[in-house]
N, C-alpha and C positions, 0 to 999 in steps of 0.2 A: 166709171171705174168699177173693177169688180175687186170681190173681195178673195182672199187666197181659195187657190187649189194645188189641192195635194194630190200628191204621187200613189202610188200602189202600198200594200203593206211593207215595214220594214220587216226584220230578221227578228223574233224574238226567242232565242232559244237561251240556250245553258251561259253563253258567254254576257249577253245584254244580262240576265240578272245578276250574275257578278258584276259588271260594270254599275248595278245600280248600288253596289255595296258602298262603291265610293263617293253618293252621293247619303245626307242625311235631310230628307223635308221635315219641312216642317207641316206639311199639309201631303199627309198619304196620296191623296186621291190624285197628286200631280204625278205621281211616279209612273203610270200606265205612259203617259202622253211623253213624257223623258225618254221611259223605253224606247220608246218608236224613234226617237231622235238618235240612240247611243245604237240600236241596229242599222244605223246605216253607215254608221264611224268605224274607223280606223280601232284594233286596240287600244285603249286607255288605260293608261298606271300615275300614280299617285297619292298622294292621303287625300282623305274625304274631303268634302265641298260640302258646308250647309248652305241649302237652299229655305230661302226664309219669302213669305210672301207680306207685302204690306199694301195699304192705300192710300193714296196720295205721294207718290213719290217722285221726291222730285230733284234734279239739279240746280246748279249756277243757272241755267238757261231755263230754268222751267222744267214741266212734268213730262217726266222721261218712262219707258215700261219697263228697264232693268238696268242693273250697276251691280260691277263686280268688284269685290276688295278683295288683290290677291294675295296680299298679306295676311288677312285674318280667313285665306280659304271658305269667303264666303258671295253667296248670290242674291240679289232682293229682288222682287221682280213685282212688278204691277201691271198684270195684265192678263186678259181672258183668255177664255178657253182658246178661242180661233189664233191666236197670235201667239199662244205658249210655247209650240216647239220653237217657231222663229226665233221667239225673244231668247229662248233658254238656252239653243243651237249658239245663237251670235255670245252671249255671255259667256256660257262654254269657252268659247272659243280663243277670250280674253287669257284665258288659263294656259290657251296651247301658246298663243302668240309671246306670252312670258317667257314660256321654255324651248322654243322650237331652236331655238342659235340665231345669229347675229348671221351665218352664211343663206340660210331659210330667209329669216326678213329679209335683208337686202335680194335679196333674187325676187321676192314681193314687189319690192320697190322698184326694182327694174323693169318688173312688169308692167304695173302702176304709172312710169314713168314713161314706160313706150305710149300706154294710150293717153296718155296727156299733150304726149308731142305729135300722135294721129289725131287729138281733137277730138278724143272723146268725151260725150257728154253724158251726165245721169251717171246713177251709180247701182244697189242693189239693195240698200235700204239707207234711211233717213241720216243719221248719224256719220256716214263717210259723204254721202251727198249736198250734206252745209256746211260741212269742212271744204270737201272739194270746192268747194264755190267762194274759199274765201283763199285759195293759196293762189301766189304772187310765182312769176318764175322766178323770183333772189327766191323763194323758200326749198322749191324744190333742186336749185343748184347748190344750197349752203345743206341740205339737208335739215332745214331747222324744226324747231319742235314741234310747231304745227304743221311741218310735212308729215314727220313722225308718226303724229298723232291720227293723221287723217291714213297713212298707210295701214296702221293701227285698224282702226274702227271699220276700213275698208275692206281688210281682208278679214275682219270677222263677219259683216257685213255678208261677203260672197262665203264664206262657209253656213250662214244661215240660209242661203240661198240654196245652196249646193246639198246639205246635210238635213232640213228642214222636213224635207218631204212636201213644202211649197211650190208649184209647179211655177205661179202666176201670183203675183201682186201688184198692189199699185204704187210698193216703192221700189218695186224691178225694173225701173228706169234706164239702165243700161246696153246699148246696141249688142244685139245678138250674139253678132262677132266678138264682140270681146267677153262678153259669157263663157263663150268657148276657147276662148282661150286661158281665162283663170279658172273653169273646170277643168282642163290640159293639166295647166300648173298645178292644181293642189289633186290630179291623180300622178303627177309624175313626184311633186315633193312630199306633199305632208301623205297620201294616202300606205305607200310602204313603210311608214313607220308605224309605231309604235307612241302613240302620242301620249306624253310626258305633260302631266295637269297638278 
């Protein structure tokens, strides 16, 4: 297995540092490495996002590298250098998937739903890929919460994929083909907007 590769430089001009306005770290020195994730985004609007860093963090399930609470507009992340835009990319992204509409998600899920009924396997990071592994088809016919949930984490998942500047990892598990076709989707849905955080 290797370990990530990134892409080329992102955009850092006049617009990425106002988008860093809306974030508040708590550790300066992360704000270079956010930039380079928010030059490759869509605009962003919003109130701030504190970005707060801890050690040992962890869920219900064990120790996790980020969680976002979008009610207190905040992020915590535990995790290195090599992993930061990824984790902070897919956190982010918790934010957009709040606000993007109910017509956005479900066009997700339709997508999500075609490659489950072509048998698709893997996913694009860890978090939609042990979900993926535990839904039933009564879940994705009822829509139930752990469908939800896994559409959730999955489509943040492929926005850190997408947005990261990670070319390659070893939890990019997912067939090429359909790479390309949720890159498709989120230039044809979420990239003309204005994304709402």
């Amino acid at each position: 297995m290797t370990g990530p590769q990134k892409t080329g430089p992102a955009r850092l001009g006049p617009g990425v540092l106002s988008y860093l306005a809306l974030f508040r770290f708590q550790n300066p020195a992360l704000e270079k490495s956010a930039a380079a994730v928010l030059g490759r985004l869509p605009p962003l609007a919003g109130a701030a996002i504190r970005i707060q860093s801890v050690c040992g963090l962890r869920d219900r399930r064990g120790p996790v590298h980020g969680g976002s609470f979008l009610r207190e507009r905040r992020i915590v992340l535990d995790c290195g250098p090599t992993e930061f835009q990824r984790i902070f990319a897919h956190e982010l992204f918790h934010f957009v998937w709040f606000r993007v509409g109910n017509a956005a998600r479900r066009s997700y899920e339709d997508l999500v739903r075609a490659e489950w009924r072509a048998g698709a396997r893997g996913e694009l990071g860890w978090s939609a890929e042990w979900r993926k592994g535990r839904l039933a088809p009564r879940d994705i016919e009822a829509r139930s919460r752990r469908w939800r949930e896994y559409c959730c984490e999955s489509f943040c998942d492929a926005a850190a994929a997408l947005y990261s500047g990670i070319r390659s990892h070893r939890e990019f598990t997912l067939a090429a083909r359909f790479r390309r076709r949720r890159q498709e989707w989120f230039a044809r849905v979420v990239e003309p907007r204005r994304l709402s955080i």
